[in-house]
N, C-alpha and C positions, 0 to 999 in steps of 0.2 A: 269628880271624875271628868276627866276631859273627852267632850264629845266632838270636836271638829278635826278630821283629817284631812288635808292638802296633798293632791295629785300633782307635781308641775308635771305637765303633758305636752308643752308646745315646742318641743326640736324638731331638728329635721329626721333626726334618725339618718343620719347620714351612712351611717358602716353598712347600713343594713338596705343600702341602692341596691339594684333597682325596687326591689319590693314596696320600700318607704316611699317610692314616688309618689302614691296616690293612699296607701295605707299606714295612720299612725304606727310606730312602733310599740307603743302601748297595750296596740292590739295584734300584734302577733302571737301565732298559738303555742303554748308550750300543753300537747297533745290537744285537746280538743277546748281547751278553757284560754283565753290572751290572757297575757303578762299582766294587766290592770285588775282581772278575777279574782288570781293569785292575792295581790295587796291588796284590794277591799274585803277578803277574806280576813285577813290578818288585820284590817282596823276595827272593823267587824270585832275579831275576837277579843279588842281593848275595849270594847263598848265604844266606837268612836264610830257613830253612823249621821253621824252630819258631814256630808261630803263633797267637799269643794275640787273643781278639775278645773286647773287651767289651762285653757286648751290654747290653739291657733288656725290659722288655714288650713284647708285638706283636713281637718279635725273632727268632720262632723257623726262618724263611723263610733267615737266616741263618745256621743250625746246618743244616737242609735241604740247603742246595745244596752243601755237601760232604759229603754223605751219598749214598749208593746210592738212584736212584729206580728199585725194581724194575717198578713198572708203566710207569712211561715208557720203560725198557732193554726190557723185553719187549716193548713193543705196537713197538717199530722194530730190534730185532734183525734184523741180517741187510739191512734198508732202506740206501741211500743216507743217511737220516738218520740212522743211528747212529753215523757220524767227527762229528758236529756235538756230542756229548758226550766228543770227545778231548780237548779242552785241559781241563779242567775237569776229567777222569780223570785225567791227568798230573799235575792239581795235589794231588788226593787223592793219588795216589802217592806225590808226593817228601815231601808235608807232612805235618808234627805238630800236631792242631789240638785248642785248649781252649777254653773260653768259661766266662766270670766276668761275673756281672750288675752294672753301676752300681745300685743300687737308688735312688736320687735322684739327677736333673740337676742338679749340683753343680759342674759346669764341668770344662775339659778336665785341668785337674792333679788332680782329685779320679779322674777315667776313667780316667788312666794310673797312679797309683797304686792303684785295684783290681787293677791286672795284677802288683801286686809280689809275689805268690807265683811267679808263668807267670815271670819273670825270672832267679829262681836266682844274683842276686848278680851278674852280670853286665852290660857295657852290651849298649843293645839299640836297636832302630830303632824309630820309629814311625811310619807311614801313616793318615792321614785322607784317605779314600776319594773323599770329595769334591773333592778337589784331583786331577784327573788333571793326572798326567805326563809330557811324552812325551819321549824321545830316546832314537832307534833303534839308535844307536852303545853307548853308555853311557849306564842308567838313572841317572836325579837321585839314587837311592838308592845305586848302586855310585859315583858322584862321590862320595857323603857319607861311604862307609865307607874308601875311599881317604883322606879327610881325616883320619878317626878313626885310620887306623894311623898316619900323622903325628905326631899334635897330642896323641893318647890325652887328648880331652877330649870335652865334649859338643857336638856338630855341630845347628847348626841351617842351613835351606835360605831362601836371600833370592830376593828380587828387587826391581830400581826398581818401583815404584808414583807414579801420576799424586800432588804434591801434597794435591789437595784430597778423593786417598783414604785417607789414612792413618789417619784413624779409622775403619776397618773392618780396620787389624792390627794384628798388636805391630811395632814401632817400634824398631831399635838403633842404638845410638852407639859407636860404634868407629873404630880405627886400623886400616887396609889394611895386612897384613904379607903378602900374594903381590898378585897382578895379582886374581883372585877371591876372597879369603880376607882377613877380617875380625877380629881378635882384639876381642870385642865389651866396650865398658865399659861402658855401660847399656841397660836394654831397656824401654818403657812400652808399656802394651797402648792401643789405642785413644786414642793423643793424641789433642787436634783440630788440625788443620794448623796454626794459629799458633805451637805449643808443640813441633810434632816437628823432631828434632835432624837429621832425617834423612829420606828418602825409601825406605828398604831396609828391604823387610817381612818379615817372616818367615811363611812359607808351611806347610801341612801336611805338610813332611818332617822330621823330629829323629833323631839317635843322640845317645843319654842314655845317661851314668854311672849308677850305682847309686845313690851317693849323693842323685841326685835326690830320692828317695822319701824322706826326711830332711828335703829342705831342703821336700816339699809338705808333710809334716807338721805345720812350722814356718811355715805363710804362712798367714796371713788370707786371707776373703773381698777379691776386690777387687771390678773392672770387673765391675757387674752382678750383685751380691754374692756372687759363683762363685770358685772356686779355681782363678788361674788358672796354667796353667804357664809362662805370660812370667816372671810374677812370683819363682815358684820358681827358674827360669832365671836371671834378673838376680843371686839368691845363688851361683850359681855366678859365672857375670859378674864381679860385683867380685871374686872370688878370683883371675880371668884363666884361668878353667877352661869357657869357652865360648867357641868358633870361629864364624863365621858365614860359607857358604858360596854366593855369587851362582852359580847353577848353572846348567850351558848345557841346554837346551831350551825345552822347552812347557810352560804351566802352563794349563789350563783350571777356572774354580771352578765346578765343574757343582753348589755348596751355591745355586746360584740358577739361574732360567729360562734367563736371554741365556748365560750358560758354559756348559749343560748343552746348548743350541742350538748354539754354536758350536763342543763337542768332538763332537757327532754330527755335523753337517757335513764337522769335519774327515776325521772316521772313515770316514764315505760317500766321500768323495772320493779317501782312499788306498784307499781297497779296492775300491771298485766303479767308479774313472773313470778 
């Protein structure tokens, strides 16, 4: 069973000015619970409660909220509003948590290789907070680790995307070997639609081999002179050491305004209508 999951948490959150100036975006609410609850819930439900966050500056709201806040516990002790800090208890309970600073925005395959200590040689999952996930049967993250004891390779999470969006993802080329599941031959970050092989993007969910942290070692700046972990990925890829898995649920990208809208809507709507 793979138990470490990997948070990259140190952007600026830039779409989301003014707010992001002093507040990660990790922790913004979608109703009363931040985007980061959401996905330690869902690693949680892979059994992955070894939890690594890589944070940055202005980050520290982040190491906070699974920390004990004694004055908020005591001013509602004993209140109706002290169950509204259970889940969030629970998750301190079951979980092991560490945090390691990106010190440069150097892109997402440079964030997930700070975590290669938090790893222990191991593969491991990773969650970008920004992507909510929903499905209430089985999380996209327990779909991906079921893939992993399969394939014992590295699991990325797809979906169709419109065409004329696919320069805003990584991009793979692959053969269909089940009905959902993709044995992937190449991956490009940010094609522009004339140039992508394909319409199947890869989204913020991964379980990554170890070996990854070898093959970011070995990759140049790309898209946006960042290090990115498409690119990384793709060296697994041509070895045939990367699955890619079209996952059943919900994806919301709350990294912008209209998705961040749209998964608090949905949220109101299951909970309070």
């Amino acid at each position: 069973m793979i138990k470490t999951c990997i948070f990259p948490a140190a952007g600026y959150g830039t779409r989301f000015l003014p707010a992001t100036k002093t507040l990660p975006k990790e922790m913004l609410p979608i109703l009363n619970k931040p985007l980061i609850h959401y996905g330690l819930d869902e690693a949680i439900s892979a059994g992955m409660t070894n939890i690594g966050i890589v944070s940055g500056r202005t980050k520290r709201a982040l190491e906070d909220y699974f920390d004990i806040s004694y004055e908020i516990e005591d001013a509602i002790a004993g209140s109706s509003k002290e169950e509204l800090l259970n889940d969030v208890r629970e998750q301190m309970k079951v979980c092991e948590f560490m945090f390691v600073r990106q010190r440069k925005m150097n892109g997402l395959g440079d964030a997930i290789h700070c975590a290669k200590n938090i790893v222990n040689n191991e593969a491991f999952g990773v969650i970008l907070a920004d992507d909510l996930c929903v499905n209430d049967k089985k999380s996209v993250m327990q779909q991906m680790a079921e893939v992993y004891e399969k394939y014992k390779c590295s699991v990325v999470a797809l979906m169709q995307v419109e065409k004329e969006d696919v320069n805003k993802y990584g991009i793979i080329e692959g053969d269909k070997i089940e009905d959902n599941i993709y044995q992937i031959t190449n991956m490009v970050e940010k094609p522009e639609p004339k140039d992508a092989k394909s319409n199947l993007a890869i989204i913020g969910r991964y379980i990554l081999t170890p070996d990854i942290f070898e093959k970011i070692e070995n990759t140049s700046a790309g898209k946006g002179g960042e290090i990115q972990i498409t690119d990384a990925l793709n060296k697994q890829a041509k070895l045939g050491k990367c699955v890619g898995l079209v996952f059943d649920g919900l994806r919301f990208d709350c990294g912008n305004v209209k998705g961040f809208f749209e998964a608090t809507k949905y949220f109101y709507n299951k909970l309070y209508t």
